[in-house]
N, C-alpha and C positions, 0 to 999 in steps of 0.2 A: 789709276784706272782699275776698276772692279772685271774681276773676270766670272763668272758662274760656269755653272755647269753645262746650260745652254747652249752658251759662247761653244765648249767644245767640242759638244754633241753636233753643232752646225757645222766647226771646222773640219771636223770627220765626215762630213755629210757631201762636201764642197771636197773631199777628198785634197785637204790640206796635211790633214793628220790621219792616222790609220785610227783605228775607233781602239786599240790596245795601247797605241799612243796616246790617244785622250785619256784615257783612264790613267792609266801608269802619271802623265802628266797631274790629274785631278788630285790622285792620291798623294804623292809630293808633294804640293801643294797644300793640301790639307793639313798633312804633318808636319809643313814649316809651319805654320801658321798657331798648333796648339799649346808652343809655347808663348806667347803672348798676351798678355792680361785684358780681360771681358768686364772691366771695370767701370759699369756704365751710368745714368742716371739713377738707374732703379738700386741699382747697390749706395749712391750716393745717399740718398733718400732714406735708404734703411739707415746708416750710419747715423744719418740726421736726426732722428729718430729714437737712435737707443740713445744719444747725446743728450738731448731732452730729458729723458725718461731720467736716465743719470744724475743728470742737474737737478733736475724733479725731487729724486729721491734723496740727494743729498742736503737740499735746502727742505723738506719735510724732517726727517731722521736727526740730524745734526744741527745741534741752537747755534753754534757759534759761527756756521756758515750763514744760519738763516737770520743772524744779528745783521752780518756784512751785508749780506743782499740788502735789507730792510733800511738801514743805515745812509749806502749808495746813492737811493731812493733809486730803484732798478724798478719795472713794472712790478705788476701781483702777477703772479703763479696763477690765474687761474687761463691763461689765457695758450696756456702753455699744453693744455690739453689737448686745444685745438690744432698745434701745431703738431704733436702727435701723432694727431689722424690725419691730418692733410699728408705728411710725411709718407705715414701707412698708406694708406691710398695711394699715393705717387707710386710708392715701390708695387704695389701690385701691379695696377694699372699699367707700368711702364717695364715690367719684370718681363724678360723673354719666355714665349712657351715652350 
């Protein structure tokens, strides 16, 4: 169950809670809460991202990675740009304000 702040500005309202009780409530609750990891698509995305970039640069920079790739018969690089930006774009896009 999701609780807001709403929830207990109404339950104070409805004279459930005292409005010093909602608060005092609200803030606990916020404070459990800020240890807990906000690890979400947009971070995903970013990671996806420098991973690329990474692999990117190692198969440009380094012959004897870019022998194995080539060798594998792995795609070409160049498609890999695209997946760059789409990455990028995701993490903005999906990035909390």
């Amino acid at each position: 169950m999701n609780i807001s702040r709403e929830d207990l500005d109404w339950a104070a309202s409805e004279k459930l809670l005292s409005p010093e009780q909602a608060t005092l409530l609200w803030a606990r609750l916020e404070a459990r809460r800020s240890d807990r990891s906000n690890f979400g698509v947009a971070n995903a995305a970013y990671y996806l991202g420098a991973l690329i970039v990474n692999v990117r640069t190692g198969l440009v920079h380094d012959p004897w990675l870019a022998e194995i790739w080539r060798r594998r018969d792995f795609p070409d690089c160049r498609g890999l740009r695209d997946c760059i930006s789409i990455s990028w774009i995701l993490s903005v896009v999906l990035s909390e304000p």
